[in-house]
C-alpha positions as CSV (number, residue, x, y, z in Angstrom):
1,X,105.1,85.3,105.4
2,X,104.9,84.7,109.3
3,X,108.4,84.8,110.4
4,X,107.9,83.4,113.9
5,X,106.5,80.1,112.3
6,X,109.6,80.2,110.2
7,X,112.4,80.8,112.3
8,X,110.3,78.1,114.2
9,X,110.3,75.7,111.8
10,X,113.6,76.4,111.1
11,X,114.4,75.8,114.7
12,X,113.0,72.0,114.1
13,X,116.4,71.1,113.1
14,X,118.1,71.6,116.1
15,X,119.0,74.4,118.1
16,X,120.6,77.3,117.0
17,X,121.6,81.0,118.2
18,X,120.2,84.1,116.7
19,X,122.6,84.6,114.5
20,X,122.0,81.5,112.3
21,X,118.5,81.6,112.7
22,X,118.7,84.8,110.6
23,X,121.5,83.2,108.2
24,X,119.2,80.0,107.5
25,X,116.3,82.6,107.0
26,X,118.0,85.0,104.5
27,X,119.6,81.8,102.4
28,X,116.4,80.2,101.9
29,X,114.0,83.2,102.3
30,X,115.0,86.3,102.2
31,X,116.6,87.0,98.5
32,X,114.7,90.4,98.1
33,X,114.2,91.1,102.0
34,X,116.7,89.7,104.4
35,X,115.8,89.4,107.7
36,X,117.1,92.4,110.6
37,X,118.8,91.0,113.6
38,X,116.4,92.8,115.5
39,X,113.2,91.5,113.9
40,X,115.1,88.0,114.8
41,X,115.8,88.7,118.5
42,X,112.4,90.3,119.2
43,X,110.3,87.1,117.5
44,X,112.6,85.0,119.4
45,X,111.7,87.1,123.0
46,X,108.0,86.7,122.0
47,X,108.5,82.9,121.1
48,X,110.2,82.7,124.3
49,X,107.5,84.2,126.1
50,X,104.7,82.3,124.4
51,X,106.5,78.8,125.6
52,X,106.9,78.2,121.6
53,X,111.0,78.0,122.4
54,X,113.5,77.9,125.3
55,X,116.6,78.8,125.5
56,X,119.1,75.8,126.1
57,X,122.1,77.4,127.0
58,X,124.0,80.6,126.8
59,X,127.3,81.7,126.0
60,X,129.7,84.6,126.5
61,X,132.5,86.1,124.3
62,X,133.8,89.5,123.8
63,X,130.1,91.1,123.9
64,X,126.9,90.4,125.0
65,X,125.7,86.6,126.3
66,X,124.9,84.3,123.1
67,X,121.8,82.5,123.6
68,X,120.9,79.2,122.3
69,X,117.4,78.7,121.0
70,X,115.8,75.3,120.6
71,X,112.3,74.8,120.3
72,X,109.5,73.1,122.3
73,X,106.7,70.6,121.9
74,X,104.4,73.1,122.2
75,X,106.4,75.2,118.9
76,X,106.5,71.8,117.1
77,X,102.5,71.6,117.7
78,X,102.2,75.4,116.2
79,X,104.3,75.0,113.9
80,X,102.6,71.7,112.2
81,X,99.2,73.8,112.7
82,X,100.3,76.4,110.8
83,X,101.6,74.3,107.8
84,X,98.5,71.7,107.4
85,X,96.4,75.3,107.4
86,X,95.5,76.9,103.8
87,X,96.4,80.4,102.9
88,X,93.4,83.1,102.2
89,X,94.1,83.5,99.1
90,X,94.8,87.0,98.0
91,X,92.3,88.4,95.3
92,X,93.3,92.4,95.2
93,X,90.0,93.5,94.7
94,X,91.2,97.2,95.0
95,X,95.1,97.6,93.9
96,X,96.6,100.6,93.9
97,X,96.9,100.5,90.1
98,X,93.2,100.4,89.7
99,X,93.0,103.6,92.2
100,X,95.5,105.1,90.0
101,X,93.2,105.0,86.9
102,X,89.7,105.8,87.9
103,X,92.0,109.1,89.8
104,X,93.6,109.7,86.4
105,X,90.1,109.4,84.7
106,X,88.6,111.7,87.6
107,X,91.5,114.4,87.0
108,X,91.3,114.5,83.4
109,X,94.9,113.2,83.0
110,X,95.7,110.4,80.4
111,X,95.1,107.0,82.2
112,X,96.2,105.5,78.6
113,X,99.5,106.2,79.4
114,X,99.5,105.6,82.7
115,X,98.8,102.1,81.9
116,X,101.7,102.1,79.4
117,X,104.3,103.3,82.0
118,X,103.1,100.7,84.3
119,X,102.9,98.0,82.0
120,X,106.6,99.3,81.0
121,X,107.8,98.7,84.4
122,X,106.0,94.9,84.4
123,X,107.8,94.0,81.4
124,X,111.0,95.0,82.7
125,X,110.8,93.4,86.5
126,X,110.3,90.6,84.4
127,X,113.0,90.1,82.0
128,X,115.1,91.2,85.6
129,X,112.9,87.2,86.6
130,X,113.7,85.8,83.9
131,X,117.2,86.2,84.2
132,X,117.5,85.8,87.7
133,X,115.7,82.2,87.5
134,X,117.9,81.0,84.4
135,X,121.3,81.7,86.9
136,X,119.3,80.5,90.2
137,X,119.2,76.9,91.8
138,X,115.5,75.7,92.2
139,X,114.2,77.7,94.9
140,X,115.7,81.1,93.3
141,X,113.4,79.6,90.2
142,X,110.1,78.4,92.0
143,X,110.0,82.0,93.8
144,X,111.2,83.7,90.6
145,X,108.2,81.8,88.7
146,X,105.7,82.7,91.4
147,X,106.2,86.4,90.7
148,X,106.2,86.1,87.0
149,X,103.0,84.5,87.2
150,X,101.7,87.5,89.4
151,X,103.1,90.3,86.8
152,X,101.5,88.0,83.6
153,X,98.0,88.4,85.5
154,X,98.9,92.4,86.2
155,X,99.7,92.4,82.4
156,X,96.3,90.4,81.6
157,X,94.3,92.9,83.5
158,X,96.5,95.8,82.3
159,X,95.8,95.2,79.1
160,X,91.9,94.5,79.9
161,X,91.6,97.7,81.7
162,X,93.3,99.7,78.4
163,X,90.7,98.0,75.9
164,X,87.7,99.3,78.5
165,X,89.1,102.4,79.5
166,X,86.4,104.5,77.3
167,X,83.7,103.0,78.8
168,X,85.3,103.0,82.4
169,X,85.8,106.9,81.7
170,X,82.0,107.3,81.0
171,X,81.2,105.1,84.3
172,X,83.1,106.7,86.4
173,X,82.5,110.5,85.0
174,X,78.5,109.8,85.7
């Protein structure tokens, strides 16, 4: 996720200080990984920098001046770029759980089970989805279903991997 075009898009609905900027991020994006204040106010200083935003005003209190973030034409333009433009998509040609078994196959240690434990742990994450997205509004769901979809393809190719693991044992042995 590029969280300089989404504190930027964010920013599209008016101005707003830091501190919201990193409320409206964590309420509509960050359920597993809210957003540091710091992360916030450094992407700000380089949006600031890169003409993307401006600050329109600041404010004092009982600490440090409160500044005012609103973005400019030029952040509008970046951020419509950035949403008409596709993602690479993401194929994992070389996971870490592949890497896992040709080393347990290399090492003479049981990559059966390793695949067991692992497919253990899928199962689990998602039933913890599944209930997650039956209590959640709809974006808790949509992003709950994306991830379920992710572990059903691990599964898939877990279970793949454990019907060809003699032969991948003999590959990779030779």
């Amino acid at each position: 996720m590029s969280i300089s075009h989404t504190l930027l898009g964010l920013l599209e609905a008016g101005p707003s200080h830091g501190y919201d900027l990193k409320r409206a991020f964590d309420n509509h994006f960050g359920h597993d990984r809210p957003l540091h204040y710091g992360q916030v106010y450094s992407t700000m200083s380089r949006l600031l920098k890169n003409g993307l935003v401006e600050v329109e005003g600041t404010e004092s209190g009982g600490g440090p001046e409160r500044k005012r973030y609103a973005i400019t034409d030029a952040g509008i333009t970046d951020v419509g770029d950035w949403l008409s433009r596709a993602e690479k998509p993401e194929p994992y040609l070389q996971s870490v759980l592949y890497t896992k078994v040709v080393l347990a196959l290399l090492t003479g240690r049981d990559a059966a089970a390793l695949l067991d434990v692992q497919r253990s742990e899928h199962l689990r994450l998602m039933r913890e989805l599944t209930r997650r997205k039956m209590g959640g509004d709809l974006a808790d769901q949509l992003i709950c279903d994306h991830a379920l979809f992710h572990l059903e393809a691990d599964l898939r190719w877990l279970e793949l991997t454990a019907a060809r693991l003699d032969r991948l044992a003999s590959e990779v042995r030779s």
